[in-house]
C-alpha positions in Angstrom: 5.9 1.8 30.6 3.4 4.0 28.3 2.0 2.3 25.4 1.1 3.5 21.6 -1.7 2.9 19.7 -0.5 3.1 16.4 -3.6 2.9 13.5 -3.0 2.2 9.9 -4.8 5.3 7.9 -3.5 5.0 4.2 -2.7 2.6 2.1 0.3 1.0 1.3 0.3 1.2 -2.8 2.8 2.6 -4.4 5.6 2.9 -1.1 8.6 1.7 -0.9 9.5 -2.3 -0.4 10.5 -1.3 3.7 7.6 0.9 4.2 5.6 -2.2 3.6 8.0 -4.5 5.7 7.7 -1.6 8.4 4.3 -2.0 8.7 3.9 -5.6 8.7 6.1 -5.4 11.8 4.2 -3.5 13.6 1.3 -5.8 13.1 -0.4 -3.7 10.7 -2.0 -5.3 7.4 -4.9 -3.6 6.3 -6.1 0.1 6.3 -8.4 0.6 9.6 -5.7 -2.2 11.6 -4.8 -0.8 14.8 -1.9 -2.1 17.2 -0.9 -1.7 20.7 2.5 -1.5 21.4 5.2 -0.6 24.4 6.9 2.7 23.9 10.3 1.8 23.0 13.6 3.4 21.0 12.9 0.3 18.0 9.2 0.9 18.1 9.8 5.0 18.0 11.9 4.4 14.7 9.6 2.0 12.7 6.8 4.5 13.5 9.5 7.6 11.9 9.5 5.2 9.0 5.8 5.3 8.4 4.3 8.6 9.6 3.0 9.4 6.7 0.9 5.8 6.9 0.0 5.5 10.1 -1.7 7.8 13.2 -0.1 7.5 16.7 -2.1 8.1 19.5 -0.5 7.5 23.7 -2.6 4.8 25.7 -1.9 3.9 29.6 
């Protein structure tokens, strides 16, 4: 299954209360924290949640 490497790039101030909770999911806390995760329908909508946030890149 193809992995994502999902980077936080911005900061969190100012979003909403679930954009926050979005990224904590994900494993992301700070600006510059990246996360590996499997490419799956849950993990495709928390990222649609946080584009603006976050850069997605594809890893094998």
């Amino acid at each position: 299954m193809p992995r994502l490497k999902v980077s936080q790039v911005r900061s969190t101030t100012g979003c909403k209360q679930n954009q926050r909770d979005t990224l904590r999911s994900l494993g992301l806390k700070r600006i510059g924290d990246v996360a590996v995760k499997e490419d799956r329908p849950e993990i495709r909508g928390m990222i649609a949640t946080v584009t603006h946030l976050i850069t997605v890149e594809e890893v094998d």
